[in-house]
C-alpha positions as CSV (number, residue, x, y, z in Angstrom):
1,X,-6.0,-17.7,-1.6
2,X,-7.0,-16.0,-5.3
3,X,-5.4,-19.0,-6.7
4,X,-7.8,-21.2,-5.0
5,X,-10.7,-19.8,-6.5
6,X,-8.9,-19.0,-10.2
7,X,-7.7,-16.3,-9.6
8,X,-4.3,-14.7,-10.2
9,X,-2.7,-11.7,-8.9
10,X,-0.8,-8.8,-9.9
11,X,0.8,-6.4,-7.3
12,X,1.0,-3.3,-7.5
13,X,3.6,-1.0,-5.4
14,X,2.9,2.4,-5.4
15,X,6.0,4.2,-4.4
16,X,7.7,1.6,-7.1
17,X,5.2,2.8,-9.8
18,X,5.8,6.8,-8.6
19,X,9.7,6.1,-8.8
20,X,9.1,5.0,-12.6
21,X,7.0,7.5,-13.6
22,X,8.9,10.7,-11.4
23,X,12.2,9.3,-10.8
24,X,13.7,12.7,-8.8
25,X,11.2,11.7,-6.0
26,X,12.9,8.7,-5.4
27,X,14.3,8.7,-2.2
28,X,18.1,9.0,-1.4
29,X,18.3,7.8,1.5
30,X,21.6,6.0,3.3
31,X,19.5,5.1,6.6
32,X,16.5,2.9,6.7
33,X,14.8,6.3,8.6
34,X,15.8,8.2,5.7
35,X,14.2,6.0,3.2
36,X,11.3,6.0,4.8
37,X,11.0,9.2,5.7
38,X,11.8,10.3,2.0
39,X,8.9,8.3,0.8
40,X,6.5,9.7,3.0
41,X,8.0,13.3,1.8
42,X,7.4,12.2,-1.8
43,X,3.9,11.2,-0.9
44,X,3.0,14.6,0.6
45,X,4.2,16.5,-2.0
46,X,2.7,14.4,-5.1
47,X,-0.5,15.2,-3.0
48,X,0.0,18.5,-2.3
49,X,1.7,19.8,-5.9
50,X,-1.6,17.9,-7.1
51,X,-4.0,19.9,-4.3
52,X,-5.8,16.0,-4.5
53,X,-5.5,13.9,-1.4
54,X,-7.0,11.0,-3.4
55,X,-3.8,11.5,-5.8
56,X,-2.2,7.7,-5.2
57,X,-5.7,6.3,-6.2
58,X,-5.4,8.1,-9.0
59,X,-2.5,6.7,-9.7
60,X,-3.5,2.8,-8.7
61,X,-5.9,3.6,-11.2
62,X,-3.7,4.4,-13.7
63,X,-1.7,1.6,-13.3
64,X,-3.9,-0.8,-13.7
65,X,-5.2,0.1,-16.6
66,X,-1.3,0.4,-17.9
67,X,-1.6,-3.2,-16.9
68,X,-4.8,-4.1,-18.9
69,X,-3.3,-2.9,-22.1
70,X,-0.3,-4.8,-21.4
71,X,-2.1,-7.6,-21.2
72,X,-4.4,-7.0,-23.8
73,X,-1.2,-6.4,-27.3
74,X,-4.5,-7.7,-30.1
75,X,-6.9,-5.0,-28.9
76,X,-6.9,-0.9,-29.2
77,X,-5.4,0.5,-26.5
78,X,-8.4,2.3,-25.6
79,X,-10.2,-0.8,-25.4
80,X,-7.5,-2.7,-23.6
81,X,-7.5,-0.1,-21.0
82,X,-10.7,0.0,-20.0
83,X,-11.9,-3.9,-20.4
84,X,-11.5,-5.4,-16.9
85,X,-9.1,-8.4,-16.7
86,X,-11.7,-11.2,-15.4
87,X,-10.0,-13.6,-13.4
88,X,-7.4,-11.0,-12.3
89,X,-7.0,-9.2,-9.1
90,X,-4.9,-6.0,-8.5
91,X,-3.0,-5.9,-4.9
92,X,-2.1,-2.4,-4.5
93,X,0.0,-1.2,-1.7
94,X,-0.7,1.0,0.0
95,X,-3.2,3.3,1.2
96,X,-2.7,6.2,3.6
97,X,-5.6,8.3,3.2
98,X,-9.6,8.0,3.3
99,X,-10.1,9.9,0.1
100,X,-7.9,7.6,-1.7
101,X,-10.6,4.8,-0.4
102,X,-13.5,6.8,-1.4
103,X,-12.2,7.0,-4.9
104,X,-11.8,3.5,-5.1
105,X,-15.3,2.8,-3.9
106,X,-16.3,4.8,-6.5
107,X,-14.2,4.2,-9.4
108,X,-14.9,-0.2,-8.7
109,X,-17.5,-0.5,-6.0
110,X,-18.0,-3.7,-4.6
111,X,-15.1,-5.2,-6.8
112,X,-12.6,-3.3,-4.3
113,X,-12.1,-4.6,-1.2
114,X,-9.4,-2.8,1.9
115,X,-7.6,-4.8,3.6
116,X,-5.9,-3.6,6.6
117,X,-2.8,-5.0,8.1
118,X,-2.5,-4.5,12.0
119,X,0.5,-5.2,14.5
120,X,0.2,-4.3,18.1
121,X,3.6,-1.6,18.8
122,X,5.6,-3.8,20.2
123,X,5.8,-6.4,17.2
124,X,5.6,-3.3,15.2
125,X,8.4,-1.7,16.9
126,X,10.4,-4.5,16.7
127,X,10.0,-5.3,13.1
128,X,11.4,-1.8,12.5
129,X,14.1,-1.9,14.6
130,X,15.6,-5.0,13.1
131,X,15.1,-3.0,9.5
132,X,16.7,-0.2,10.5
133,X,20.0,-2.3,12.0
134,X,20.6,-4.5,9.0
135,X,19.6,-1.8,6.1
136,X,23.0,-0.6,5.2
137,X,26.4,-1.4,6.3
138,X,26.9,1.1,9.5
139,X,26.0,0.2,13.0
140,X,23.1,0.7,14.7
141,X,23.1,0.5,19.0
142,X,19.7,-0.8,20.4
143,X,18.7,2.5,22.1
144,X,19.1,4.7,18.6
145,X,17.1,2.0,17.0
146,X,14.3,1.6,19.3
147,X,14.1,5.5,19.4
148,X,14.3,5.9,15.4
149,X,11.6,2.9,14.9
150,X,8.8,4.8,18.0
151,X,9.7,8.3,15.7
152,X,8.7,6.5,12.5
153,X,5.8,4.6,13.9
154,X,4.5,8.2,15.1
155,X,5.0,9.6,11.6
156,X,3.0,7.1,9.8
157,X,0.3,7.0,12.0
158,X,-0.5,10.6,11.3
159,X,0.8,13.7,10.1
160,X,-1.5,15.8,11.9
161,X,0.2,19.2,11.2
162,X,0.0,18.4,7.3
163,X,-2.8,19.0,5.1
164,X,-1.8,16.6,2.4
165,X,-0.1,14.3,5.0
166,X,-0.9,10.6,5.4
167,X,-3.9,10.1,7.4
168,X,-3.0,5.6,8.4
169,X,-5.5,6.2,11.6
170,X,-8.3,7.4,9.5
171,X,-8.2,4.5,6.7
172,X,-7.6,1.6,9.0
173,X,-11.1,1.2,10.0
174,X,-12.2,1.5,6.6
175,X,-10.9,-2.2,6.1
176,X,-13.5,-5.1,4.9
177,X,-10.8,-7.8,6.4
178,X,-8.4,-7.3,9.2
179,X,-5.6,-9.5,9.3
180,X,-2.1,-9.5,11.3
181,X,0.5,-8.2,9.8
182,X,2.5,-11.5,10.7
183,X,3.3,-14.8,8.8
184,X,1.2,-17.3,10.7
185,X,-1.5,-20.1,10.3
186,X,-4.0,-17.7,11.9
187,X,-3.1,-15.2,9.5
188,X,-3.2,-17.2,6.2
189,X,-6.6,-18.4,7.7
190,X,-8.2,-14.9,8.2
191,X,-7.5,-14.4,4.4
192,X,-8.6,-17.6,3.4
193,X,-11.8,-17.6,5.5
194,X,-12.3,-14.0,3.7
195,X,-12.1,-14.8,0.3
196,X,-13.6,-18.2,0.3
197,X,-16.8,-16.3,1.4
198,X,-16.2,-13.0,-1.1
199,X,-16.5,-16.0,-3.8
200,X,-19.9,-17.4,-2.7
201,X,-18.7,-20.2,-0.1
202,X,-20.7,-20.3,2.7
C-alpha cells in the first residue's frame, strides 16, 4: 500500500531491537509459552527498571533515528539523525501501552498513525494453538494447547496486577485504522482504502 503512493517501508521489531541492544533479556525459552511469556517479562521490567511506561516508544524513537543516520553515511551524524527520511515510513511493532501512544503523538503528531490489529478469540485462539504445537520439536495434546493459548491470550490483554505491565485493552482503541489480523482481500482493502485517503485520495 506505501509503495503505491512512493513510499517505502522499514520495519521495526521492538523486542528484536531490545535483544540487540540488552541481549540477557532475550528470552530462553524451549516452549512457545515460554517465549512469549519471557518477552512480556522483559517488557515489564525494561519499564519498570526505567520507572517510564512510555519506555518502548522511547526506544522506537531511538531506532529510528539509528536508522536515519544509516541512511544518511555523507551527513553529521547529528544531522542525519534528526532529518526525517521523506518518502520513508517506519512500521514499528508493537505497542502495549497508551503512554507509549501519547509519546508518539507528541514526538510526530499527525505523521504517526496506530494501527490496530484485531481477531475475534476463537481465530485468535487458534492461531496460537497451532504456534504453540509446531514451535519446538516435543508434542503438544489439543487440551494443553487450547489451555496454554486462553492463559496467554489473558496475559496480553492485561496485566492488571502490574504497574509497568502491558496495558493491549487500553491502546486498542486508540487506533486510526482497524484491520483484521488475517491475510484476506478484505484486509489488504481496509489498508489500502486507509492510506489511499491519508495521501489526499478522495
Amino acid at each position: 500500500s506505501l509503495g503505491s503512493v512512493g513510499y517505502q517501508s522499514s520495519m521495526v521489531h521492538l523486542t528484536t531491537v531490545l535483544g540487540d541492544l540488552a541481549p540477557s533479556l532475550k528470552p530462553k525459552a524451549i516452549t512457545y509459552p515460554d517465549r512469549y511469556k519471557g518477552l512480556i517479562a522483559s517488557a515489564d521490567k525494561v519499564r519498570r527498571y526505567t520507572d517510564n511506561n512510555a519506555a518502548f516508544a522511547c526506544l522506537a524513537i531511538s531506532e529510528i533515528r539509528r536508522l536515519r543516520q544509516v541512511s544518511r553515511d555523507n551527513l553529521a551524524p547529528q544531522t542525519a539523525a534528526n532529518t526525517p527520511r521523506l518518502g520513508t515510513a517506519y512500521i514499528i511493532r508493537q505497542f502495549k501501552r497508551p503512554e507509549e501512544i501519547t509519546l508518539l503523538r507528541q514526538v510526530y503528531g499527525r505523521k504517526f498513525i496506530q494501527v490496530s490489529v484485531y481477531l475475534d478469540k476463537e481465530e485468535r485462539k487458534h492461531i496460537l494453538i497451532e504456534k504453540i504445537k509446531s514451535y519446538d520439536t516435543q508434542i503438544v495434546d489439543d487440551a494443553k494447547a487450547e489451555t496454554q493459548a486462553l492463559e496467554l491470550i489473558e496475559i496480553d490483554y492485561s496485566e492488571v496486577s502490574d504497574t509497568y505491565g502491558q496495558r493491549v485493552s487500553d491502546v486498542f482503541h486508540l487506533g486510526d485504522v482497524f484491520v483484521r489480523g488475517e491475510h484476506k482481500p478484505t484486509t489488504a482493502d481496509t489498508i489500502d482504502r486507509f492510506i489511499r485517503a491519508f495521501f489526499g485520495h478522495n
